[in-house]
C-alpha positions as protocol buffer text, in pm:
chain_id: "A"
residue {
  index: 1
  type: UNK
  ca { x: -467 y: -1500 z: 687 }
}
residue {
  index: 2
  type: UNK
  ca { x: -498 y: -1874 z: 483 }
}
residue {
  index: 3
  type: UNK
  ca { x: -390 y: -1906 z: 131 }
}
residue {
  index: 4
  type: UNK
  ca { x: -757 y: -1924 z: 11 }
}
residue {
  index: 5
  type: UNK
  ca { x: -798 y: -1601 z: 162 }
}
residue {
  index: 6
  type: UNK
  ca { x: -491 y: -1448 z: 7 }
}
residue {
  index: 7
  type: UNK
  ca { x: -630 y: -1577 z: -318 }
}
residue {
  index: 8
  type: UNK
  ca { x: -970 y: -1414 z: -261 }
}
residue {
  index: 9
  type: UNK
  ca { x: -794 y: -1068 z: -150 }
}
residue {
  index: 10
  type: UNK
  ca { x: -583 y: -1096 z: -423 }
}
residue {
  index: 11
  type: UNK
  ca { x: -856 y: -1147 z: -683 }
}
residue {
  index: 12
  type: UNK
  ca { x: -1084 y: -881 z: -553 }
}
residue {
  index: 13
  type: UNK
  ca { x: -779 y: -629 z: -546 }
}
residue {
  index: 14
  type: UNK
  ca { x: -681 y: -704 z: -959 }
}
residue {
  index: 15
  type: UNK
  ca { x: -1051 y: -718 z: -1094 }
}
residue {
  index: 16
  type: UNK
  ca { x: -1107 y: -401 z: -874 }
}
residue {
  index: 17
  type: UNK
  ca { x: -830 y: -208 z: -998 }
}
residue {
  index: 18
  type: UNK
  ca { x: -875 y: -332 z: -1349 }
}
residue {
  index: 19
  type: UNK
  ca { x: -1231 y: -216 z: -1319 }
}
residue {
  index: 20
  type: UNK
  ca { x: -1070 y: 123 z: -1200 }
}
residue {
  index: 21
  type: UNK
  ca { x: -870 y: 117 z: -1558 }
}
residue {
  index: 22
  type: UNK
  ca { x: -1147 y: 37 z: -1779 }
}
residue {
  index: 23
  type: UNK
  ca { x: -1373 y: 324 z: -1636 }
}
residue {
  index: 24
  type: UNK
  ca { x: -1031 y: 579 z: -1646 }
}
residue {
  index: 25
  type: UNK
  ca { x: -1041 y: 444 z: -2003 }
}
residue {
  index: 26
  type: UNK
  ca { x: -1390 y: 501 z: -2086 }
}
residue {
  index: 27
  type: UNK
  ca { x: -1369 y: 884 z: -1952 }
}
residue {
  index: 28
  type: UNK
  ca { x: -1094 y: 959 z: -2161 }
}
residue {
  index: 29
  type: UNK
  ca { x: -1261 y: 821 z: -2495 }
}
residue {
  index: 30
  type: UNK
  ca { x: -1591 y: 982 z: -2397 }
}
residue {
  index: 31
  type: UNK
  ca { x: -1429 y: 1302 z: -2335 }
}
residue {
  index: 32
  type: UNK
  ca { x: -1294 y: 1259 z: -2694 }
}
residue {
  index: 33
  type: UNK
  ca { x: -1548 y: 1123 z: -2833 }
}
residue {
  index: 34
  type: UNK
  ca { x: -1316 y: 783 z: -2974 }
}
residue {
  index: 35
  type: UNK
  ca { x: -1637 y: 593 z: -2818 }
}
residue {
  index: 36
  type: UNK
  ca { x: -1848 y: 738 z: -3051 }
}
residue {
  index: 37
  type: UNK
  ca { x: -1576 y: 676 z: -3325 }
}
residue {
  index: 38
  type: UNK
  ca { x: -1483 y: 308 z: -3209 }
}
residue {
  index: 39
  type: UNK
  ca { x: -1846 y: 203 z: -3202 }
}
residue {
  index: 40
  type: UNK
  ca { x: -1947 y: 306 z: -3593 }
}
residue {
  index: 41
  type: UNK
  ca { x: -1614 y: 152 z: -3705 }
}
residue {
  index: 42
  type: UNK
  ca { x: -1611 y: -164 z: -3519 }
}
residue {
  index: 43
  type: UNK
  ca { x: -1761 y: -464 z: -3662 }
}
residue {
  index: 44
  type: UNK
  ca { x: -1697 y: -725 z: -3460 }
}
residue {
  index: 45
  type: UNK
  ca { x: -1890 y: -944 z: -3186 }
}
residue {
  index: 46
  type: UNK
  ca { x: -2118 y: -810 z: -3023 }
}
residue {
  index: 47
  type: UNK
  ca { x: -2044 y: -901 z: -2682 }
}
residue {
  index: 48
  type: UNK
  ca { x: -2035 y: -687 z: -2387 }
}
residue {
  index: 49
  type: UNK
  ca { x: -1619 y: -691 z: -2430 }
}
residue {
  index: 50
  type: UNK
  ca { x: -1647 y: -536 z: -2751 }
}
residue {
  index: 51
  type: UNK
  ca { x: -1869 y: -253 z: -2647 }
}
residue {
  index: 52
  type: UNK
  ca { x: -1659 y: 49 z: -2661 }
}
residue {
  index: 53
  type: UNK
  ca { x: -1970 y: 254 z: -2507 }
}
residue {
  index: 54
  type: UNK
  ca { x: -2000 y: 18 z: -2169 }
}
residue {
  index: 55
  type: UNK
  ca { x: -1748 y: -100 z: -1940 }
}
residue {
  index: 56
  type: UNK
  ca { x: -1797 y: -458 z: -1906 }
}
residue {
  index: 57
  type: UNK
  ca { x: -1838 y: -655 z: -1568 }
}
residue {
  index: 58
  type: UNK
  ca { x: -1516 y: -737 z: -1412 }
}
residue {
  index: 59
  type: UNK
  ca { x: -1561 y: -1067 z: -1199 }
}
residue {
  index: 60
  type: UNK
  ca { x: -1316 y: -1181 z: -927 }
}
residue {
  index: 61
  type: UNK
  ca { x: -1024 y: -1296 z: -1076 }
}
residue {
  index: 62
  type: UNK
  ca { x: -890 y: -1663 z: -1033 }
}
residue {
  index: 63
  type: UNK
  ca { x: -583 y: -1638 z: -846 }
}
residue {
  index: 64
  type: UNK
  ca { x: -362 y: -1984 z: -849 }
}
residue {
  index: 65
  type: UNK
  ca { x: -33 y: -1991 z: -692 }
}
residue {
  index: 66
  type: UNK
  ca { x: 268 y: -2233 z: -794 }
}
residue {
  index: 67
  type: UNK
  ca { x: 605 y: -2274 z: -686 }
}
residue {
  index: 68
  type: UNK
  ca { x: 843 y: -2029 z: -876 }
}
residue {
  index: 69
  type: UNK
  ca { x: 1082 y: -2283 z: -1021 }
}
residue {
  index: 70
  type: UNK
  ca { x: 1309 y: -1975 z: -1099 }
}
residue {
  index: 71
  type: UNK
  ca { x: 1237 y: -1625 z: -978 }
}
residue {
  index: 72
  type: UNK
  ca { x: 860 y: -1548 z: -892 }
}
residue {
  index: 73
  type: UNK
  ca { x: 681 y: -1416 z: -1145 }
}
residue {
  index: 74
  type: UNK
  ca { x: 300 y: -1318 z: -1269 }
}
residue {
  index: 75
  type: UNK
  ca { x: 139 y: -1466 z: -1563 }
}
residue {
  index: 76
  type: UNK
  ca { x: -104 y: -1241 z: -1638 }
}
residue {
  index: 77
  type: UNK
  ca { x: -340 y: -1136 z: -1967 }
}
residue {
  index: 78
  type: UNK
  ca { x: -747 y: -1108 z: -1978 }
}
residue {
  index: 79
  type: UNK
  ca { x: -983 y: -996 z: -2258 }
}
residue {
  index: 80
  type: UNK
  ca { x: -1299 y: -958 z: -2094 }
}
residue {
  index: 81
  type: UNK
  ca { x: -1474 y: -1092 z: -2514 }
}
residue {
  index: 82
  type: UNK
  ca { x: -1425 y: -1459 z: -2368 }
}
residue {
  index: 83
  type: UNK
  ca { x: -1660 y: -1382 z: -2070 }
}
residue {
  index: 84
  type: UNK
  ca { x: -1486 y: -1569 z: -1810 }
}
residue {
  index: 85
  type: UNK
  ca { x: -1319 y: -1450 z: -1484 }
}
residue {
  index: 86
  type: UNK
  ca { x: -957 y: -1321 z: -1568 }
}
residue {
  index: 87
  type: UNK
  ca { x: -742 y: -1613 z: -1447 }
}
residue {
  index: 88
  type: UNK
  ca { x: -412 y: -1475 z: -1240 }
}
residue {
  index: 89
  type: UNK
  ca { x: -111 y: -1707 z: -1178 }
}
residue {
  index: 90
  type: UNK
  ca { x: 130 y: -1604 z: -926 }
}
residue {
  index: 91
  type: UNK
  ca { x: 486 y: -1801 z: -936 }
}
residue {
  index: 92
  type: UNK
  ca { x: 600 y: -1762 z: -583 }
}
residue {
  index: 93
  type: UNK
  ca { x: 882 y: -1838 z: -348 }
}
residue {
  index: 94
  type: UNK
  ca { x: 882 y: -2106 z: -127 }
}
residue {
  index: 95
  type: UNK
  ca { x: 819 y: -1873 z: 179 }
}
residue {
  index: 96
  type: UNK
  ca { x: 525 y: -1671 z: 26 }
}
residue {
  index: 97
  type: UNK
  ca { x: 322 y: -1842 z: 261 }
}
residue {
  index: 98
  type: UNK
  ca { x: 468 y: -1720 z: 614 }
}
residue {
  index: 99
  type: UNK
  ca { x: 609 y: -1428 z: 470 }
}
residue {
  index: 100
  type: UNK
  ca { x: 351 y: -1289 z: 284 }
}
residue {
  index: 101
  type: UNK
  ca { x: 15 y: -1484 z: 340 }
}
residue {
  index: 102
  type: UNK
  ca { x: 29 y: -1573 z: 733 }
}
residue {
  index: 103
  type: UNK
  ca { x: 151 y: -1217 z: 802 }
}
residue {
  index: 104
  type: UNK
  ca { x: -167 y: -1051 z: 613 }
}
residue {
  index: 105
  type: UNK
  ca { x: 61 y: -869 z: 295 }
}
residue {
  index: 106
  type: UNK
  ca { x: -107 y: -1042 z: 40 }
}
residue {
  index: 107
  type: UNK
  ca { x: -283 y: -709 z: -104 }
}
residue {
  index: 108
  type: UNK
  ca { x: -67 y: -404 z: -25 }
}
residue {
  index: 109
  type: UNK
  ca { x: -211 y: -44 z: -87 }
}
residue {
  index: 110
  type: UNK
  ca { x: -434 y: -277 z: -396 }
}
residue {
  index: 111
  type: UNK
  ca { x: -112 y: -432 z: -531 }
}
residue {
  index: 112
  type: UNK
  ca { x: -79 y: -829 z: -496 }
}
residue {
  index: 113
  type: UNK
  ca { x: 218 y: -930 z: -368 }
}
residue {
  index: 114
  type: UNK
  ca { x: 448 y: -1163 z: -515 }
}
residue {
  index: 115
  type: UNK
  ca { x: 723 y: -1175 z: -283 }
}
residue {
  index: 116
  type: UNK
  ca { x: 912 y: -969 z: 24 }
}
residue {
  index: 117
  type: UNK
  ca { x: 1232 y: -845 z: -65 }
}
residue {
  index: 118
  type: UNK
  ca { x: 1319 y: -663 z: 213 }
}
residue {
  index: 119
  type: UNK
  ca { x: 1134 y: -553 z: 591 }
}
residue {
  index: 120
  type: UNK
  ca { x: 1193 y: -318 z: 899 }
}
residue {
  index: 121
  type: UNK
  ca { x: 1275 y: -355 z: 1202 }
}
residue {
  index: 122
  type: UNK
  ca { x: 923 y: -484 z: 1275 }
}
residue {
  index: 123
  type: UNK
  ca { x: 898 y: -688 z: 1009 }
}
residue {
  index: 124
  type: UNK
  ca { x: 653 y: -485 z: 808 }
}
residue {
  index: 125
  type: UNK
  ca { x: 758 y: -534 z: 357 }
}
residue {
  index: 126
  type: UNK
  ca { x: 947 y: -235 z: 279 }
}
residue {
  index: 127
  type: UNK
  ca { x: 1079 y: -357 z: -79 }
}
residue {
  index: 128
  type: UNK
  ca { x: 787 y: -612 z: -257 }
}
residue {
  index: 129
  type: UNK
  ca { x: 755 y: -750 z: -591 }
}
residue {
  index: 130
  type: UNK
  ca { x: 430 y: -695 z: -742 }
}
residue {
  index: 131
  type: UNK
  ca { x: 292 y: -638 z: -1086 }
}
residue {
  index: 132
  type: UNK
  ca { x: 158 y: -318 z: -1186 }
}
residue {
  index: 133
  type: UNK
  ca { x: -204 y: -416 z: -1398 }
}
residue {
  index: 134
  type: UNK
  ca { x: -259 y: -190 z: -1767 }
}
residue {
  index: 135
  type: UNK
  ca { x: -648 y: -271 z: -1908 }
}
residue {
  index: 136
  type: UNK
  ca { x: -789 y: -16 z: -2171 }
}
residue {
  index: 137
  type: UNK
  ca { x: -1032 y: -111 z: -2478 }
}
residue {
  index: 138
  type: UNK
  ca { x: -835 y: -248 z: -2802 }
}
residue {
  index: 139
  type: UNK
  ca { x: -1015 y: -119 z: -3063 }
}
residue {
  index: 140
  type: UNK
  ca { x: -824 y: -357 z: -3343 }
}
residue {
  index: 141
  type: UNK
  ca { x: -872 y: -684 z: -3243 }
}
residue {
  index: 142
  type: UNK
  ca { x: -964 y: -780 z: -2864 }
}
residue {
  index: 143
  type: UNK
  ca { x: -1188 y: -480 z: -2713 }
}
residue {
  index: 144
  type: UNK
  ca { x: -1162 y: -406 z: -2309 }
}
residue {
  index: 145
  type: UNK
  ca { x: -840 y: -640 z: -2205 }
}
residue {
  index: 146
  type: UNK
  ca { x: -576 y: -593 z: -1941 }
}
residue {
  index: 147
  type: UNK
  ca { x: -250 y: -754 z: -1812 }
}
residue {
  index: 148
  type: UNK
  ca { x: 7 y: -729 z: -1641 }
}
residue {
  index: 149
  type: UNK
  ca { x: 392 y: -676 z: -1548 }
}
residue {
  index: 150
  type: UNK
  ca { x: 632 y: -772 z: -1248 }
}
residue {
  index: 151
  type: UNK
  ca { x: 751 y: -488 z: -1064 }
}
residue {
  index: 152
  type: UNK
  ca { x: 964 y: -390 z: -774 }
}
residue {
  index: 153
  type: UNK
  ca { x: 827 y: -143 z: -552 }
}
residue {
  index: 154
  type: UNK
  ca { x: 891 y: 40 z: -187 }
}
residue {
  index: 155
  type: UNK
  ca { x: 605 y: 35 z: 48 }
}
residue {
  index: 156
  type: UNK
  ca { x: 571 y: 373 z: 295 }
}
residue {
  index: 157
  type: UNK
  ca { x: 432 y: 280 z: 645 }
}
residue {
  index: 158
  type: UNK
  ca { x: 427 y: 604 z: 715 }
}
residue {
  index: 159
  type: UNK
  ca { x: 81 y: 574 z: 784 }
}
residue {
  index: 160
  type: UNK
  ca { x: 73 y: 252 z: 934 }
}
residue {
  index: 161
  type: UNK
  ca { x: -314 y: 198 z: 851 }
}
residue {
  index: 162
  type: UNK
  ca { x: -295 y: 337 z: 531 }
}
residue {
  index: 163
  type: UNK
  ca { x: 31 y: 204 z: 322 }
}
residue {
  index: 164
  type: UNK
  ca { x: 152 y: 329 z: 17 }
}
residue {
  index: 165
  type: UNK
  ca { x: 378 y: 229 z: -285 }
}
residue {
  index: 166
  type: UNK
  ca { x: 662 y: 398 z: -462 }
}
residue {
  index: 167
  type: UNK
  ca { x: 912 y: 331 z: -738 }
}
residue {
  index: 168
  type: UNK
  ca { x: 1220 y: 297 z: -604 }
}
residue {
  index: 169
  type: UNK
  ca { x: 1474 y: 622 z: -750 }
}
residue {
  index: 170
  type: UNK
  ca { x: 1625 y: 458 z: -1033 }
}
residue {
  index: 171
  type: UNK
  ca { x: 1426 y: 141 z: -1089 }
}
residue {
  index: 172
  type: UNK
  ca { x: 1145 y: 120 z: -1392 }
}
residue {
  index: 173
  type: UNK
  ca { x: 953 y: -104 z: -1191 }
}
residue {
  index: 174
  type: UNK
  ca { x: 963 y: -406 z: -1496 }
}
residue {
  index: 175
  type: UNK
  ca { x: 1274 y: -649 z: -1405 }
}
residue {
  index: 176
  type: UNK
  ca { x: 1243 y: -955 z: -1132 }
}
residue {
  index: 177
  type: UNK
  ca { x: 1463 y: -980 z: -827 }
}
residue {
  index: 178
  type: UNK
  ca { x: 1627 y: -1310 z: -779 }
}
residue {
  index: 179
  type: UNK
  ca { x: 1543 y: -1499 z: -478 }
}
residue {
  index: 180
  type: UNK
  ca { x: 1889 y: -1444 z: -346 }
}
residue {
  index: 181
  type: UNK
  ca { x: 1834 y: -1085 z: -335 }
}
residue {
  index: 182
  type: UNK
  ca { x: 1618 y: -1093 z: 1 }
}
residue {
  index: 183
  type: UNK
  ca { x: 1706 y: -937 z: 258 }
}
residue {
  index: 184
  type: UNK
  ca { x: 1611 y: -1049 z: 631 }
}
């Protein structure tokens, strides 16, 4: 895999599984009828993002990737009222390219990943940093937005064609591991 491919893989996976959020959060406000609610009281634009009764379209996100200067990191906040693609910056470690990219981890079980904390014996990730994504609709201010937070995750190969994360026991998932941390 190429870096522009990572990007692509990693865009698709977050406007995806943002899309995925929006629609969870659209079946729980139609089930109790806060659409109905949200849509008499709001008074704001009236552009697709501030339609509590319609999910809006979720492009591809823009996926840049820069040099962590400290620990890698994601900068991450959309609100789909500005219309634009949500724009995803990944901080990475210098060897996010040939340990991540090259090797074809970019997307894990729909999760971007950040950086490789630890692998097996084959070299498959078992420990990643990754972010996990929140997106609902805002009925104060914003209307359908999402963003994001780092988190450190284990990845099952237990089914080799068909990963899957976990929390670690004892880890909330929302702190960064410093580069020194990974293990070979």
């Amino acid at each position: 895999m190429k870096v522009e491919q990572a990007r692509r893989a990693i865009g698709e996976a977050v406007s995806a599984r943002i899309l995925e959020l929006f629609e969870a959060d659209h079946a729980r406000m139609r089930e109790s009828g806060v659409d109905v609610i949200n849509a008499r009281l709001h008074r704001g634009p009236t552009l697709p993002g501030h339609n509590p009764r319609a999910v809006p379209p979720v492009p591809p996100a823009d996926v840049v990737t820069h040099p962590a200067l400290a620990e890698p990191k994601v900068i991450f906040t959309w609100k789909s009222e500005h219309g634009t693609a949500p724009y995803f910056q990944m901080d990475v470690p210098a060897d996010w390219r040939s340990r991540v990219v090259h090797r074809g981890y970019a997307v894990i079980a729909g999760h971007p990943v950040t950086s490789v904390l630890e692998e097996d014996a084959d070299g498959r990730p078992t420990r990643i940093q990754t972010v996990d994504l929140t997106g609902y609709f805002d009925s104060s201010l914003h209307g359908w937005r999402a963003w994001a937070r780092d988190s450190i995750r284990t990845v099952d190969w237990s089914d080799p064609d068909q990963p899957h994360l976990a929390q670690p026991a004892g880890d909330p998932g929302t702190h960064h591991e410093p580069p020194a941390a990974v293990a070979r």
